[in-house]
C-alpha positions as CSV (number, residue, x, y, z in Angstrom):
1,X,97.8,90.0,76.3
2,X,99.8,91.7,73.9
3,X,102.5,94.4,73.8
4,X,103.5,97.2,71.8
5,X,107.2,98.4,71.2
6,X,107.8,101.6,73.0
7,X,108.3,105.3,71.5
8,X,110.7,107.5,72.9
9,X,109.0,110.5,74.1
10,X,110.2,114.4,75.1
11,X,111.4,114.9,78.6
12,X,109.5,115.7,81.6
13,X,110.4,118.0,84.6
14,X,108.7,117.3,87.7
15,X,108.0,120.1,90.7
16,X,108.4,117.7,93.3
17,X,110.3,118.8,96.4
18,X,112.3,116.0,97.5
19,X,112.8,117.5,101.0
20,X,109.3,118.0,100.9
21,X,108.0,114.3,100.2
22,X,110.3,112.8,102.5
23,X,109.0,115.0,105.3
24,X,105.3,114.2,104.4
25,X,105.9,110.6,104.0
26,X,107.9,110.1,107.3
27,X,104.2,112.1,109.2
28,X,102.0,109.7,107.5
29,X,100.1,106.8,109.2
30,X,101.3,103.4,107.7
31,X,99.2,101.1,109.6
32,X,96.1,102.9,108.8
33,X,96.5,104.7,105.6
34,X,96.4,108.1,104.7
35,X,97.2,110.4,101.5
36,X,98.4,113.8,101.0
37,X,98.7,116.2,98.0
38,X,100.7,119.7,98.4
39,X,100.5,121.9,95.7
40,X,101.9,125.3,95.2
41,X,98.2,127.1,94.8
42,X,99.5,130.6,92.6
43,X,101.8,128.2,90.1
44,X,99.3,125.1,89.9
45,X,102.8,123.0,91.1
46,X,102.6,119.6,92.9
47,X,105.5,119.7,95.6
48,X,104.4,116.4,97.5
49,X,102.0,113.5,96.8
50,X,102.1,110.4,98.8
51,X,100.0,107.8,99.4
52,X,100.4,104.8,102.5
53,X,100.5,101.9,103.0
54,X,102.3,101.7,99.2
55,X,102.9,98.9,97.6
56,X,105.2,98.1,94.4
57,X,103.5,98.8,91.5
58,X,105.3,96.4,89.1
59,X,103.8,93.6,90.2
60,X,101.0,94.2,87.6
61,X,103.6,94.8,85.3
62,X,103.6,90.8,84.2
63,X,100.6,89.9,85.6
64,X,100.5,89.6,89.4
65,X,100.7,86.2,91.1
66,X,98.1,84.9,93.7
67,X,100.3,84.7,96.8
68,X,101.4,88.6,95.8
69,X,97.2,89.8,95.5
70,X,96.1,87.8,98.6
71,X,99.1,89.6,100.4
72,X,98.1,93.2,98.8
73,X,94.7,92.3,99.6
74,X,95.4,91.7,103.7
């Protein structure tokens, strides 16, 4: 593996309703798993996307450990 210095980049603004997400993610199923986009159809926004079960995402960040897969895995 390798790795390359990063580059500061311009600023984002998101159209993600905070209010919004937590709502969704409190109605979703966590032992089964569900997702759920909202968008705002006339301005092409996303308000809400959430996806469950989650999991943290940086353990891929250094390469992920055996114990941590098998667990993602079950």
């Amino acid at each position: 593996l390798s790795t390359t210095q990063s580059v500061a980049g311009q600023d984002m603004r998101t159209t993600l309703d905070l209010e919004l997400q937590q709502s969704v993610y409190q109605r979703l199923s966590m032992e089964q798993g569900a997702a759920a986009v909202i968008m705002d159809a006339k301005k092409g926004e996303v308000l809400s996307y959430v996806s469950t079960p989650g999991f943290d995402s940086n353990l891929f960040a250094n390469g992920i450990s055996k114990k941590d897969w098998d667990s993602l895995l079950n």
